[in-house]
C-alpha positions in Angstrom: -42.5 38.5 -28.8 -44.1 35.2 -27.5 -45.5 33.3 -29.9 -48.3 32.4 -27.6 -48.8 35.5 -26.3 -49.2 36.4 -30.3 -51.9 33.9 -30.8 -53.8 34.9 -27.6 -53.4 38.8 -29.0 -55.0 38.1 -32.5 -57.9 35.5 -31.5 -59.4 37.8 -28.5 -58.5 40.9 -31.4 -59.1 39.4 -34.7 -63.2 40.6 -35.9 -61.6 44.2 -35.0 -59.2 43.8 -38.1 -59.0 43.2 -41.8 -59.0 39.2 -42.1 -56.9 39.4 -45.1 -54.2 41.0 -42.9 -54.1 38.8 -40.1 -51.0 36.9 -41.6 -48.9 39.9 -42.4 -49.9 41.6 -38.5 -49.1 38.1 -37.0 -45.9 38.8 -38.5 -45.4 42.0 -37.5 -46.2 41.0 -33.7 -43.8 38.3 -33.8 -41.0 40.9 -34.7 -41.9 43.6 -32.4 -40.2 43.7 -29.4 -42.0 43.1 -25.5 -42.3 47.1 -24.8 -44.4 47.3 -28.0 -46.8 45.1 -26.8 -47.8 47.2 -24.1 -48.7 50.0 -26.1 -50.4 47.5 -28.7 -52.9 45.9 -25.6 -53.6 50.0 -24.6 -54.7 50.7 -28.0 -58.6 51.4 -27.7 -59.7 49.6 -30.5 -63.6 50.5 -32.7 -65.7 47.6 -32.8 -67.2 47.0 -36.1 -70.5 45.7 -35.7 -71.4 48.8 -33.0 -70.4 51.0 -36.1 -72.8 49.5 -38.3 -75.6 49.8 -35.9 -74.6 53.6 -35.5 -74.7 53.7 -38.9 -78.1 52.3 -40.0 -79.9 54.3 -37.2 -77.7 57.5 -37.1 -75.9 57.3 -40.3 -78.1 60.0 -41.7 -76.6 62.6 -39.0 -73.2 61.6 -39.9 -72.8 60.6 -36.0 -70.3 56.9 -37.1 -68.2 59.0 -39.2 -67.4 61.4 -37.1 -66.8 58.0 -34.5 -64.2 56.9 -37.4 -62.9 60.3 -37.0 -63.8 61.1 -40.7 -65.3 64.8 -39.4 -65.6 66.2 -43.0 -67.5 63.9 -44.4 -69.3 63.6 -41.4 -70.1 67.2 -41.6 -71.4 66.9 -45.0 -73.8 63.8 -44.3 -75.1 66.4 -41.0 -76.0 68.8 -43.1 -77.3 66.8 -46.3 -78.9 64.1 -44.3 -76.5 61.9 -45.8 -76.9 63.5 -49.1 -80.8 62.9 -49.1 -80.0 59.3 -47.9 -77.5 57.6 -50.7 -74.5 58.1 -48.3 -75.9 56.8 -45.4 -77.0 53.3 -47.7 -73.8 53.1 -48.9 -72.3 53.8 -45.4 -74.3 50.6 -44.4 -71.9 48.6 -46.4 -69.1 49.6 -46.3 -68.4 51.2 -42.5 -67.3 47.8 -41.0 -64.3 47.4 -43.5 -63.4 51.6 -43.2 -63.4 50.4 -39.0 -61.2 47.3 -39.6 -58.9 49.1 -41.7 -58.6 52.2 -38.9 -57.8 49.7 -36.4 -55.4 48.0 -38.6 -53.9 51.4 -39.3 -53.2 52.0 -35.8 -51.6 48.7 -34.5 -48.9 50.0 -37.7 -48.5 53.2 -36.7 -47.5 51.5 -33.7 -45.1 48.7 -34.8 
């Protein structure tokens, strides 16, 4: 792929993404071939500063796991109230690198 086109990809793309990973995706991007690139600019991508608002109002209810797609544990902080709060504080820091990382995970899955 385009270098350019590589650069262009990761600065519009890069909050949504583990910084200590940039490098190794820049990479990645420059191997992968045009068609992949595609699919890559259709991936709907979590942003992680609307998951930490989710999760300091709604966290108690479980509502940004189940966003993350993490429904068991977002059942169990619905029914506990987020285990009588301690999940949902620890959710607070901690939900923007789990969102990073999911994105991350599924530009690889991907390439």
């Amino acid at each position: 792929m385009e270098q350019q086109k590589v650069d262009m990809y990761l600065m519009t793309n890069q909050k949504y993404f583990p910084e200590e990973k940039i490098m190794y995706l820049k990479e990645k991007l420059l191997a992968a071939d045009e068609s992949k690139f595609s699919l890559i600019s259709t991936v709907e991508l979590k942003d992680p500063t609307t998951l930490l608002l989710v999760s300091i109002f709604l966290g108690e209810l479980g509502i940004d796991r189940f966003m993350l797609g993490d429904t068991g544990m977002g059942i169990l902080k619905l029914l506990t109230a987020g285990c009588c709060g301690i999940l949902a504080i620890i959710d607070w820091f901690q939900i923007q690198k789990k969102t990073r990382e999911l994105n991350f995970n599924k530009i690889m899955t991907i390439l």
